[in-house]
N, C-alpha and C positions, 0 to 999 in steps of 0.2 A: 193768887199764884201768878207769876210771872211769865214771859211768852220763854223765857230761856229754862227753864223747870222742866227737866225732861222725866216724866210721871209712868210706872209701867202701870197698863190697865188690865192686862192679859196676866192670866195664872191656866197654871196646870194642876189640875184636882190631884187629892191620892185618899189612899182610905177609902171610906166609904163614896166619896163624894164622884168616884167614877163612874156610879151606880144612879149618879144623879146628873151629870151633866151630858147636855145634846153629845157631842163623838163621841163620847167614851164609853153611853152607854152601849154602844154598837158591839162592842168589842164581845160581850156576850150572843148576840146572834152571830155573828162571824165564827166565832167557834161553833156552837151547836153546828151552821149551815156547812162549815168547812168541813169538820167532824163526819156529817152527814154524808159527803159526797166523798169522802176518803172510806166508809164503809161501802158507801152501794158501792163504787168502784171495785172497790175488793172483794166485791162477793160476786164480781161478773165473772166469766172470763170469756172475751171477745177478739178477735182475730182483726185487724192486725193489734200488735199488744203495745206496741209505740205509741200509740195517741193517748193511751190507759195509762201507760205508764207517765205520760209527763204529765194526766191529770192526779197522778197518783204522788207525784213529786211538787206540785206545786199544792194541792190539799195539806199535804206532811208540812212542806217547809212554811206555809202561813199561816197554817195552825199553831205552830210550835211559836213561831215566833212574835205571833198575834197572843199567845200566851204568855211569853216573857215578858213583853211588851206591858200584859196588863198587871204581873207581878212590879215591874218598873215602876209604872203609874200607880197599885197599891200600898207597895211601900215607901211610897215620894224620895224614890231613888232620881227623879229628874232633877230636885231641888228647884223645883219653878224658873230652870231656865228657858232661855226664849232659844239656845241650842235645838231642845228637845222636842220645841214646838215643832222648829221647823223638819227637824229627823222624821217628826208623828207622818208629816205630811211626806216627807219623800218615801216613806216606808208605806204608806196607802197608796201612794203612787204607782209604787212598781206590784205593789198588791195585785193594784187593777190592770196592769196590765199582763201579768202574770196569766189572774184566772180570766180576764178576757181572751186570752188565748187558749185557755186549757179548756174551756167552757164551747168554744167556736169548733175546737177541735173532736170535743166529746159530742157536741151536736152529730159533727158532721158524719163520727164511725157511728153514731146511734140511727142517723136518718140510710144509711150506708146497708144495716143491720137488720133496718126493718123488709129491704127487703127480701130475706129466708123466710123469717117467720113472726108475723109482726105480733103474734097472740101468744109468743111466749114469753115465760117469765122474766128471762134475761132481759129480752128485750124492754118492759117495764121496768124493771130495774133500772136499767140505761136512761130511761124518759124522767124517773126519780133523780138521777144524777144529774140531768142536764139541769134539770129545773132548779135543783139548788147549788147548784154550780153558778148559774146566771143569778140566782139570789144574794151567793154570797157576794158575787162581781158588783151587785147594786149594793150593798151595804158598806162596801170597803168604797167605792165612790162617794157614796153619802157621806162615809167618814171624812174621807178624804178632802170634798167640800169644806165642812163643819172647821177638819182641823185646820187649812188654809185659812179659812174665817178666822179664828182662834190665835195663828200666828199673826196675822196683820195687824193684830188688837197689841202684840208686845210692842 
């Protein structure tokens, strides 16, 4: 092979194969964790309702689109372009920083919360939410990693 041969090495899974490859397997816990924290949220109701609500906005809108997202990559709607590589990545990007904020924020009205009454239910709930709030914040970094990796490779 010659030095002028320009070879792509990098591909984007589809099918089953998102189910097997390092990022894309993510995309299944980032749902459940997103999912998760779009429930407990929902089932609080905590004062002030701003902070809830933009964790409640940013659970929805990454969910859904971390969904389309994986429909995309199932039906190799990308056609293995190095475009979509790098979309994967700026779309985990603002991922992370989305529920880094909604997560910092949910900390803060839950540590805010605790103290009324720190042995009630609500309040567990809240401490549920944070915690997989900050999970999913780790998992869409991780992706985000993996995918950044994955573009460099086209």
């Amino acid at each position: 092979m010659s030095a002028t041969t320009a070879e792509r090495v990098g591909s984007l899974p589809s099918g089953v194969g998102i189910c097997r490859t390092a990022p894309d397997i993510l995309y299944i816990p980032e749902l459940i964790c997103g999912g998760l924290v779009w429930i407990l949220v929902a089932s609080t109701l905590v004062i002030p309702a701003n902070p809830q609500g933009w964790v409640m906005f940013v659970s929805i809108f990454c969910f859904i689109v971390t969904f389309l997202w994986l429909v995309v990559f199932a039906c190799e709607g990308h056609k293995n372009s190095q475009g979509w590589a790098a979309a994967d990545c700026v779309y985990h990007a603002v991922a992370v920083i989305l529920y880094l904020s909604a997560s910092v924020s949910l900390a803060k009205t839950t540590i805010d919360f605790q103290t009324s009454d720190p042995t009630s239910k609500t309040y567990k709930i809240d401490i549920a939410a944070v915690v997989f709030s900050f999970l999913a914040t780790l998992l869409y970094f991780i992706h985000l990693i993996l995918s950044a990796i994955r573009w460099k490779t086209f």
